[in-house]
Backbone as JSON, one array per atom type, in Angstrom:
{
  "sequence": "XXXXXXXXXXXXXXXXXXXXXXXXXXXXXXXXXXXXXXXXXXXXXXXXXXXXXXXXXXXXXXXXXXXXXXXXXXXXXXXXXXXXXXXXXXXXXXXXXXXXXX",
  "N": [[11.46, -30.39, 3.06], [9.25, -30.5, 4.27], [8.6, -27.79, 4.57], [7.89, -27.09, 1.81], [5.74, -28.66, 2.17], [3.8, -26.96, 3.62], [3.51, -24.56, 2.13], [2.32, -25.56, 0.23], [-0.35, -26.17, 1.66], [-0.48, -23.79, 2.33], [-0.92, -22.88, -0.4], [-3.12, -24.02, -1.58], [-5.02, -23.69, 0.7], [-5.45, -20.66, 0.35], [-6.24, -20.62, -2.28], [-8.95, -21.91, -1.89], [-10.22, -20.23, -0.47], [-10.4, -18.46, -2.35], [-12.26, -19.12, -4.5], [-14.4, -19.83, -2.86], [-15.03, -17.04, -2.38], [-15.68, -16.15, -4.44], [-17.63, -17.66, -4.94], [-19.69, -16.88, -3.45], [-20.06, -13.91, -4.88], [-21.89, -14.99, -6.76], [-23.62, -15.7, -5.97], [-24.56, -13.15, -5.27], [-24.72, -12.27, -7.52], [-27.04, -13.94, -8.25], [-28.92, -13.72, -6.86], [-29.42, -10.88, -6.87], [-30.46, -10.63, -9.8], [-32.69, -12.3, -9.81], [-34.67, -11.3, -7.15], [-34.83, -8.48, -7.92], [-36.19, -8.62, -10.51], [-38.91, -9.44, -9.77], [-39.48, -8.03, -8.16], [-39.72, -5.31, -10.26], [-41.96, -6.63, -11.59], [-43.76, -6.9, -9.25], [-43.88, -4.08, -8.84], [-45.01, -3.01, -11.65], [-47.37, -3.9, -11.92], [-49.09, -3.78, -9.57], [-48.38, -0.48, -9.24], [-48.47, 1.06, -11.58], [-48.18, 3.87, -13.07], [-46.35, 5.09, -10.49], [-43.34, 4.59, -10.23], [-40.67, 2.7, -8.91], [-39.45, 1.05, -8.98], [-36.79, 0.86, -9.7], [-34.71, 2.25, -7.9], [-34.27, 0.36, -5.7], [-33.05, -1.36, -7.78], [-31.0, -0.1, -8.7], [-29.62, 0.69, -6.03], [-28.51, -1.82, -5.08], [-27.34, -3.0, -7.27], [-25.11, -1.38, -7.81], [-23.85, -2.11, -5.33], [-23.54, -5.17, -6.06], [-21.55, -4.29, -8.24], [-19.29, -3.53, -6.96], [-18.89, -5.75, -5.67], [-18.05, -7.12, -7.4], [-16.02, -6.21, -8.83], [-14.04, -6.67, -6.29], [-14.17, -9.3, -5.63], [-12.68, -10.27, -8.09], [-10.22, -8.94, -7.89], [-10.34, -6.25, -9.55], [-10.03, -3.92, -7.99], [-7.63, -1.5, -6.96], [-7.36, -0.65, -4.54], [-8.33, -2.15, -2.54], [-7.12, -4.95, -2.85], [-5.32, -7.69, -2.95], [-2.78, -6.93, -2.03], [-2.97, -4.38, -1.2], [-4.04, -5.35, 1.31], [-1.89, -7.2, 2.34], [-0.13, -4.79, 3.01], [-1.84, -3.38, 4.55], [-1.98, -4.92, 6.99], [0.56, -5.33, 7.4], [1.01, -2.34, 8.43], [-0.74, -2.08, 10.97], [0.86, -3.99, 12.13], [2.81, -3.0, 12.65], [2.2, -0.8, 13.4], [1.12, -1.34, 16.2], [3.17, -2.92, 17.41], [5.16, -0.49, 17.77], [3.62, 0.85, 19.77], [3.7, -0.93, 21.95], [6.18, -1.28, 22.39], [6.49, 1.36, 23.45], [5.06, 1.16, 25.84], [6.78, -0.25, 28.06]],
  "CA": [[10.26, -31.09, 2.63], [8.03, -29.93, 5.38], [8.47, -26.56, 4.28], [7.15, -27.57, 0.59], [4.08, -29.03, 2.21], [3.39, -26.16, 4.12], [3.65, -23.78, 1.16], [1.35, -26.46, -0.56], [-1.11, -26.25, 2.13], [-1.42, -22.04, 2.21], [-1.64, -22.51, -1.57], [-4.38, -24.94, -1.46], [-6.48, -22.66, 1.41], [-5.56, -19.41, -0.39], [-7.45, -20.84, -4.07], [-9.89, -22.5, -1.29], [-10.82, -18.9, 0.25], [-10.91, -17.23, -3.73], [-13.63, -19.84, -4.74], [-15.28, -19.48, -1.72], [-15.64, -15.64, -2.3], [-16.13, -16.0, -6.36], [-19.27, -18.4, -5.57], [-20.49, -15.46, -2.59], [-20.27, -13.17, -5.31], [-21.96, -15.32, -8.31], [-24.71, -15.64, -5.34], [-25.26, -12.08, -4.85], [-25.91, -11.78, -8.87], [-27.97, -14.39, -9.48], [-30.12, -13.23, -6.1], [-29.63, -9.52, -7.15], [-31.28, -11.02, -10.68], [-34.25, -13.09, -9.67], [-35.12, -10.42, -6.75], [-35.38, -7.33, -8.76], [-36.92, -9.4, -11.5], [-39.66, -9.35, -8.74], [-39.48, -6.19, -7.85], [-40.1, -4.95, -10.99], [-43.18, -7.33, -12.21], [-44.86, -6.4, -8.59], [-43.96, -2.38, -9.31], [-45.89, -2.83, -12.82], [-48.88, -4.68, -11.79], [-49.73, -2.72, -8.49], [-48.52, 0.66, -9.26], [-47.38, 1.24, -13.21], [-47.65, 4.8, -12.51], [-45.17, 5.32, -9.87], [-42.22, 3.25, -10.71], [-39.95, 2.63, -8.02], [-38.07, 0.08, -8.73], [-35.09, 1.24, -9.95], [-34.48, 2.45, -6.62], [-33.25, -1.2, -5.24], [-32.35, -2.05, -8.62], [-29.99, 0.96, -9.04], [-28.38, 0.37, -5.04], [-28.12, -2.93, -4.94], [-26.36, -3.11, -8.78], [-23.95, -0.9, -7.34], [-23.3, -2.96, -4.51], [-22.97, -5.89, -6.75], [-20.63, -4.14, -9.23], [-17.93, -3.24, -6.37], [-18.43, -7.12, -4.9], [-17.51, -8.82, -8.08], [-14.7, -6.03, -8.86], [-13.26, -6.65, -5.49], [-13.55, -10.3, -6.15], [-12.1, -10.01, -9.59], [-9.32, -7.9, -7.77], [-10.07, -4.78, -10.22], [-9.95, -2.58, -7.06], [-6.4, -1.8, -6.29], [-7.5, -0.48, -2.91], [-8.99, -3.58, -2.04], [-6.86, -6.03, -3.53], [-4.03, -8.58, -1.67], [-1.43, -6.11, -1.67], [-3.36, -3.44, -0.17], [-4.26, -6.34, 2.54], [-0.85, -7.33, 3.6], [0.4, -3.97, 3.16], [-2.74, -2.67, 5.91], [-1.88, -5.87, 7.92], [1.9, -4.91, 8.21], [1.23, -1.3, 9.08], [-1.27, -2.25, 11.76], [1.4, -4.85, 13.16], [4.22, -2.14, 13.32], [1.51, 0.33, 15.03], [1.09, -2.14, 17.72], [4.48, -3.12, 17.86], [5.53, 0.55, 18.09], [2.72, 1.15, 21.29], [4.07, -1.86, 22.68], [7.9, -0.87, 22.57], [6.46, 3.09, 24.32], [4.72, 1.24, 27.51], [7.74, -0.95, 27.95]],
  "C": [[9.03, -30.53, 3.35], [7.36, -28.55, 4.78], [7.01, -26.08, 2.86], [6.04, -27.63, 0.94], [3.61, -27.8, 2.97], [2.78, -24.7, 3.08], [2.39, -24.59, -0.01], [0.02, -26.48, 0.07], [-1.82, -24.92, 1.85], [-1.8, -21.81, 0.61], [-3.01, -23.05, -1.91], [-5.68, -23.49, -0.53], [-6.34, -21.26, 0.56], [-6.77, -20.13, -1.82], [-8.82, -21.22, -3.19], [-11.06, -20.91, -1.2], [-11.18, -18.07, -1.29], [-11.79, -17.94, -4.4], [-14.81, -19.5, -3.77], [-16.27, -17.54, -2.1], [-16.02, -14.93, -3.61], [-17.93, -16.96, -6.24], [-20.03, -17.47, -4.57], [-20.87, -14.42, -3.62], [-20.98, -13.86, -6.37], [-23.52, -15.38, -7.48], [-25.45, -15.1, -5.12], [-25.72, -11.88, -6.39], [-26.88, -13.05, -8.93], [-29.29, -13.92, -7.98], [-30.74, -11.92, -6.17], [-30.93, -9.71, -8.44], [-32.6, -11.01, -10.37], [-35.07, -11.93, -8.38], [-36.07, -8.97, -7.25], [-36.14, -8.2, -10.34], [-38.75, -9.38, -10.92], [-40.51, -8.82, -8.45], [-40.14, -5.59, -9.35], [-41.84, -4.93, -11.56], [-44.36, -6.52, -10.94], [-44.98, -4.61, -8.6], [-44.63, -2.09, -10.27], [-47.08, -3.35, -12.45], [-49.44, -3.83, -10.93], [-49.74, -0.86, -8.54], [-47.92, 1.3, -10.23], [-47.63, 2.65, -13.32], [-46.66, 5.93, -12.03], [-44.21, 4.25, -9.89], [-41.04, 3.71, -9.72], [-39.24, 1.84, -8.09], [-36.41, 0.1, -8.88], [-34.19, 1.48, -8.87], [-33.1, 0.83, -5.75], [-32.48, -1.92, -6.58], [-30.72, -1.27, -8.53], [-28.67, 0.74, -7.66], [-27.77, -0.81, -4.86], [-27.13, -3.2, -6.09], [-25.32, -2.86, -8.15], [-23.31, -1.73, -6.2], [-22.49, -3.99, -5.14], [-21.71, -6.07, -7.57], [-18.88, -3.89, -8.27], [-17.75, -4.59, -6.11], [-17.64, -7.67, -5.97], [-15.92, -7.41, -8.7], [-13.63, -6.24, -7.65], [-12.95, -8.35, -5.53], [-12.49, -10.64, -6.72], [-10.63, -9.15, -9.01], [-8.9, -6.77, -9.43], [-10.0, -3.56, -9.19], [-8.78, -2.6, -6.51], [-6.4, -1.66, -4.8], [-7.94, -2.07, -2.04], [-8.4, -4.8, -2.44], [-5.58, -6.9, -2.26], [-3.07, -7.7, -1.41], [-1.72, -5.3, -0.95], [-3.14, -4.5, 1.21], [-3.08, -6.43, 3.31], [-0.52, -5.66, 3.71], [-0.25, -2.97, 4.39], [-2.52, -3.57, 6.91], [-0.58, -5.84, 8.19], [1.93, -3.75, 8.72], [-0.14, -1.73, 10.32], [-0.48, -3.13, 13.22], [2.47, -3.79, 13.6], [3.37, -1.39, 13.85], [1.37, -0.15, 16.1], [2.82, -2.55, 18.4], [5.36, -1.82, 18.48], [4.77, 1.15, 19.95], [3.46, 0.32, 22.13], [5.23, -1.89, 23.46], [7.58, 0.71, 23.99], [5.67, 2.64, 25.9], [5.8, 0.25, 28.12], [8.45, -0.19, 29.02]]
}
């Protein structure tokens, strides 16, 4: 029984922690949005010209587009499996150091 609730608890904080990091990412578009929205209007009014905005539009997008695929786990590198699978070879490299000053 215990076990159950325990398994009920990490499922609970696991969905807890993928909300958590789906509303971080819904945060960075709608601030990426209304920012460069901004950006833009004060790049046309002051200097229509030289147009610079694209600049932050163009790095920041990109930023955006890896956050919400790493969200979204579309990045296999980045996804849960990578995770444990870099968090068990990090425990056997320590475990291995550990065993050689022994």
């Amino acid at each position: 029984m215990e076990n159950q609730n325990k398994e009920g608890e990490e499922r609970y904080y696991n969905a807890r922690k993928k909300v958590e990091e789906i509303k971080g990412f819904y945060g960075n578009l709608i601030s990426y949005i209304v920012v460069n929205c901004f950006l833009v209007i004060i790049n046309l009014v002051t200097s229509p010209g030289h147009l610079w905005f694209y600049w932050p539009l163009m790095w920041w997008g990109l930023g955006v587009i890896f956050h919400g695929l790493k969200v979204f786990n579309c990045l296999p590198f980045f996804g849960k499996d990578w995770e444990e699978q870099k968090i068990k070879e990090l425990i056997d490299k320590e475990e291995k150091a550990k065993k050689t000053w022994e």
